[in-house]
N, C-alpha and C positions, 0 to 999 in steps of 0.2 A: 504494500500500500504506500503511494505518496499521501501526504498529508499539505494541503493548502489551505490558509487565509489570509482574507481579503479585506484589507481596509480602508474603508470607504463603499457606502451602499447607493451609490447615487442615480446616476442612470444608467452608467455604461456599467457599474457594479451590479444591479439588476441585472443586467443582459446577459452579462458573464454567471452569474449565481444561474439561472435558469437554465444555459447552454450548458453547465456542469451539471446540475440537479435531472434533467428531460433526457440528455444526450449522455450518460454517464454508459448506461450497458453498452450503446454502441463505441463509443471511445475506447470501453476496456476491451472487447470485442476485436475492434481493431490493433489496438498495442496491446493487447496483453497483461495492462497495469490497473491498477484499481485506483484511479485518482479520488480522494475523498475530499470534501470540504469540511475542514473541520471547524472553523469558526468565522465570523465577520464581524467586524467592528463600526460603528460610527456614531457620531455624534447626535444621530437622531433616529431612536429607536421607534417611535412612535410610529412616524411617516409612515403612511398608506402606502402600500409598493404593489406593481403586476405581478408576485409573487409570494410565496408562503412558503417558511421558512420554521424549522422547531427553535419557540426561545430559549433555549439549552445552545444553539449554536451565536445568539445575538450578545456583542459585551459594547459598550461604549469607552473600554479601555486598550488602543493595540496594542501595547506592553503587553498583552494576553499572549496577543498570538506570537510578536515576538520572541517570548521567553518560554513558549511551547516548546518543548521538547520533539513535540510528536507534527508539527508543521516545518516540514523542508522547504516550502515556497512558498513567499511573502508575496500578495498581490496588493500594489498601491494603487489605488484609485479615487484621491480623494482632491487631485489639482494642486497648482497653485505651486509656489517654488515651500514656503514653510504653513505646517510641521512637517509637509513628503519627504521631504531632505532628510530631515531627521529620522523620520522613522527607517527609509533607507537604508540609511548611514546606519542604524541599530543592528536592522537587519541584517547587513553584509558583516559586520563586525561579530553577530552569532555564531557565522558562518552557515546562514538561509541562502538559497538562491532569489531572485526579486525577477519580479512582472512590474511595468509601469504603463500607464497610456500618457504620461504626463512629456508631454511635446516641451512645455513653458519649461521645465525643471530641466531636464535633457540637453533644452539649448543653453541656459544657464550655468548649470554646475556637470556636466555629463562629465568632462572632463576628473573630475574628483572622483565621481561616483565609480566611473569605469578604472578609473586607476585603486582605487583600494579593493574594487570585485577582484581585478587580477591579481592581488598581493595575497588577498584571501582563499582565491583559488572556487570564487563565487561564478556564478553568470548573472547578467542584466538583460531579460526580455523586455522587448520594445515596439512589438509588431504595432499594436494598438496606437502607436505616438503617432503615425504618417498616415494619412489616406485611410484610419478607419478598418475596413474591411477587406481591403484589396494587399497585398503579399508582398509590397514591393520591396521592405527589408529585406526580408526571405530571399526575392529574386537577386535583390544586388548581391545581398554575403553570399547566397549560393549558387542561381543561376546562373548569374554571370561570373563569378568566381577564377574563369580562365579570360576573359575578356576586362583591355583597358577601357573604362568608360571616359570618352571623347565630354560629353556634356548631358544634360538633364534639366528637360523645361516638364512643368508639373502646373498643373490645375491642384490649387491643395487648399481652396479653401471653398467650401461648399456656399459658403451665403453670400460671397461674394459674387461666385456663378452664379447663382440663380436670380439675382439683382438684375446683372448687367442681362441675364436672357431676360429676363422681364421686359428691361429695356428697352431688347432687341425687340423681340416677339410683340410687344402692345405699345410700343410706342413710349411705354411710362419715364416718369422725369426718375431720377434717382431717391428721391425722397418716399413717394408714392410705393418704387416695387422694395424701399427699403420696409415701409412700413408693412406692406404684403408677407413681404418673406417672416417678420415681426410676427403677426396677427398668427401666422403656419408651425410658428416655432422654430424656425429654420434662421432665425435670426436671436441674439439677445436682447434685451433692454436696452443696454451699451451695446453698440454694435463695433466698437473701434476697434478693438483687436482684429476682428475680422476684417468691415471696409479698409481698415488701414494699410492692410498686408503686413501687419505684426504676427498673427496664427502663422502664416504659408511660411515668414521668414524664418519662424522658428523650426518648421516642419522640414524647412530648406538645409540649416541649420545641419540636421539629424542625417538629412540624405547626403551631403556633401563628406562628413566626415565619412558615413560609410564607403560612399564609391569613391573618394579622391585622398583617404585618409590623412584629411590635414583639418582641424580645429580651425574653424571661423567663431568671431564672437559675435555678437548684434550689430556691433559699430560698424563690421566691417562689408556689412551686405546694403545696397543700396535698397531702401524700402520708399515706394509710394502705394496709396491705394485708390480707390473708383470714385471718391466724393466726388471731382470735377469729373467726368464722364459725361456729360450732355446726349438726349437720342438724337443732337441734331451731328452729333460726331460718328455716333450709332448710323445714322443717314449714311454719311460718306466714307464710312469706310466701307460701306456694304457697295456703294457706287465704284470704288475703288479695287472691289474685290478683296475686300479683306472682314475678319469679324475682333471685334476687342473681347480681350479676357484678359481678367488676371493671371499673372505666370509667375511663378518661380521658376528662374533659369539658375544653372551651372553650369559653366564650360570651362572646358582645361586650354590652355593659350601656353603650351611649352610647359612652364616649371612655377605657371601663375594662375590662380583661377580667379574666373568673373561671377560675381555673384548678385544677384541684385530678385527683386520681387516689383513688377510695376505691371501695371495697365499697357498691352501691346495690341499692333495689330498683327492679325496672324493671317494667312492667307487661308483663303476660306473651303479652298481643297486640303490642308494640315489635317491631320489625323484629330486634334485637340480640338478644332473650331465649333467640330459636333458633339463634344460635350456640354451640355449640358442640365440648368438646375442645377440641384443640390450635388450630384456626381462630382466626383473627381479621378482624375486622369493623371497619370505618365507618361512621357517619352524619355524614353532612353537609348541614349548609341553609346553599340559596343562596337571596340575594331574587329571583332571577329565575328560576331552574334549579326551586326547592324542593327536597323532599327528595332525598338519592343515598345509595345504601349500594353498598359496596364488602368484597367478602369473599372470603378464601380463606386457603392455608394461609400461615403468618406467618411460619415459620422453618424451618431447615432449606436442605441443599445444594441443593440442586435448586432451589427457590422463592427464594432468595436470589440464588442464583447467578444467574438468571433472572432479575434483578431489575437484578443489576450488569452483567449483557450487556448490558440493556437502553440502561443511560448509555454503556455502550463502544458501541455501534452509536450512537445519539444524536450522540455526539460526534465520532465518525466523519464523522458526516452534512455535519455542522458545518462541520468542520474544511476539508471539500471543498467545500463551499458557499459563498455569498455572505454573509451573515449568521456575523462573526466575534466578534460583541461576546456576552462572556459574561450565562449567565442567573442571575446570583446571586442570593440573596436581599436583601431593599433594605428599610432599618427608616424606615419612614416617622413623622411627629410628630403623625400625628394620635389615637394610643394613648395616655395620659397615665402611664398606671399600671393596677396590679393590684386587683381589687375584694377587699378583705377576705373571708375565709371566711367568717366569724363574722357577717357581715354578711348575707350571704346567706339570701335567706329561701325554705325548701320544708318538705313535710309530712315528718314524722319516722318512724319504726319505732323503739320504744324496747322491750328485754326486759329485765326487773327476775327476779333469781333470789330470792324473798321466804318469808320465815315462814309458813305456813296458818293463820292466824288474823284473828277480826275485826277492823275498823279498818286494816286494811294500805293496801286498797284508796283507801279518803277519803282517809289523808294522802299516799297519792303522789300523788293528784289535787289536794291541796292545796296541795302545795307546786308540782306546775306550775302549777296557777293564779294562784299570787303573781308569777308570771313573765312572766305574760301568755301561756301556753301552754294552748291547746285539745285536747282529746281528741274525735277521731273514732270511733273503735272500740277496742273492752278484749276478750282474750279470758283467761280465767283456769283453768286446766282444775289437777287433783288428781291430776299425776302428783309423788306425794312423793317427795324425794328429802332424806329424812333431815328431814322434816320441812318441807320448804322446796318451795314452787312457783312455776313458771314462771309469769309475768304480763305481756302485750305489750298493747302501748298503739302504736294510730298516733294523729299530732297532726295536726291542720291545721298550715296555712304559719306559720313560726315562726324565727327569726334562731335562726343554731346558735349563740352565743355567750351568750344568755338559757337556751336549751335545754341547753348544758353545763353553765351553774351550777346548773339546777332539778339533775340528773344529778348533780354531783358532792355536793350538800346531801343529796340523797336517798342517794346510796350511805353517809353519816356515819349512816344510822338503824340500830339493832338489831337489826331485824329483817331487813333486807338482808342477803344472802350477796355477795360479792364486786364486781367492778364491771360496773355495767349496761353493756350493750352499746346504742347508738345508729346507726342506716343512716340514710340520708337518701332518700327516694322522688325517683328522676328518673325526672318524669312523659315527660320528652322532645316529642318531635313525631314521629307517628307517621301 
């Protein structure tokens, strides 16, 4: 018998308690093992749950299951960077092995956590942290395992998808499908983690150390997110042949990696453009594999929960097997550093909100020109709004750092309304 408890009963602990409790004969069935849950912890016993549970199993103390003797795998699932940290840190110091779904904690101290699991001779499951339900830890540490992974652009944060499809699909402003996705559950109260691309970066965060083993911290990934997305940007890039989503990219540049989270256009034959909703997606290129996408639903009990049974049967596995040496992650020295954003060169989507009158046009083109910025395509249509029209400009490949000064010089003109909006085209591999 393994022995596991879980602390934390919230939603995605719900999901996992039932996939363990409904699914237990067939899992033993399958491995052989008799995974048991022996206790769960939280703060709030009371609470109504889609499940039922003997109160001989319920403690509002984890120190229980910690200092159990008879639990070898600690399931955290309670968020948030503290007490998880802590309880963790307890954990691996008994010498438990540990399940987390906690993306926020991972990106923040993963580095500590994974360095005292190896000293201890612990493992750290983490399927749950990325994408929910969908395997793509699993595919990087093992699938691709003989393959260099080149780069990795990800749909990783569901409420943001499903905004901007709203967006796309009915036309809605961003406040309207923010409130939609709100009203569905599919969004929080606070929505900024999410609209911000604080969730994706962290989830970005977990995936980069895996496939490129080299430590990023927050500072060093460029993060925006969909607030300024307008349907009327929605409009032309669809005119444009392209669709916007939020992306978490990785790309390897030699011995540098690019990392960033922003609002892109994607060409609208991409593998990712048809993601959609709450789903979330993968691409990843291997040099040997080539391309793989990996998709399904990202969050929620059930896909989550599913995701953390997965590392508690894993490490089951393990546990009984021959093969005791943990699989942590390992920062290798052949990454040097982080490639500047601003360095970075791809073609632009620029929309300027301008005055209707002669000469607008040359001097915005003028002033990219002193920049060394190319224009590929202008469309200028006479929907007045008080005077003022819309004008989009895509550029050829152009360093965003030359492209934000033409941008900010141009927003100082007169005739400008407010600040231009800028996307960047990932052309991707497709």
């Amino acid at each position: 018998m393994i022995g596991v408890g879980i602390i934390g009963f919230g939603t995605v602990g719900v999901g996992t308690v039932k996939i363990l409790r409904e699914n237990h004969w067939l899992i033993k069935q399958r491995t052989g093992i008799d995974i048991r849950l022996l206790k769960i912890a939280d703060v709030d016993l009371k609470r109504k749950r889609d499940v039922n549970v003997e109160p001989n199993l319920l403690t509002d103390d984890p120190s229980e299951i910690i200092n159990d003797d008879r639990i070898e795998i600690v399931v955290e699932l309670i968020g948030g960077i503290r007490p998880a940290y802590d309880y963790i840190i307890e954990a691996i110091r008994k010498g438990k092995w540990v399940v987390t779904a906690n993306k926020a904690l991972l990106a923040e101290k993963g580095t500590e956590i994974f360095k005292l699991a190896r000293e201890k001779n612990c493992e750290i499951g983490f399927e749950g942290s990325v994408c929910g339900g969908i395997p793509v830890i699993k595919a990087i540490r093992d699938g691709l395992i003989g393959n260099k992974i080149t780069s990795i652009l990800g749909i990783l944060n569901g409420t943001s998808n499903y905004v901007l499809t709203k967006m796309t699909e009915e036309e809605s402003s961003f406040e309207d499908a923010l409130k939609e996705a709100q009203k569905y559950g599919f969004a929080e109260r606070d929505p900024s983690l999410d609209v911000d691309g604080v969730d994706a970066a962290h989830k970005l965060l977990i995936l980069i150390l895996l496939a490129f083993h080299y430590q990023l911290r927050m500072e060093d990934i460029v993060v925006r997110g969909v607030r300024r997305i307008e349907p009327i940007d929605i409009k032309f890039a669809k005119e444009f042949g392209y669709k916007i989503k939020l992306l978490a990219v990785a790309k390897l540049f030699g011995s540098e990696i690019e990392a960033r989270v922003e609002p892109v256009m994607l060409p609208i034959n991409h593998p990712l453009s048809s993601v959609d909703g709450v789903y979330n997606a993968v691409f990843i290129l291997g040099d040997r594999v080539g391309a793989n996408l990996y998709y399904g639903r990202g969050a929620g009990a059930d896909p989550t929960g599913s995701a953390v049974v997965s590392d508690i049967v894993d490490m089951a596995l393990r546990m009984r097997g021959e093969k005791k040496i943990p699989r942590i992650p390992v920062v290798s020295d052949e990454i040097k550093g982080v490639r500047p954003g601003n360095e970075v060169c791809a073609p632009f989507y620029m929309r300027f909100i301008a005055e209707d009158r002669p000469g607008v046009l040359s001097k915005i083109s003028g002033i990219l020109a002193s920049y060394n910025i190319s224009i590929s395509a202008v469309i200028q249509k006479g929907r007045k709004e008080g005077g003022f029209v819309p004008i989009v400009m895509l550029t050829h490949e152009a360093e965003e750092g030359p492209l934000k000064k033409a941008k900010d010089e141009i927003d100082k003109l007169s005739f400008i309304k407010g600040e231009t909006l800028y996307l960047r085209i990932e052309e991707g591999s497709s």
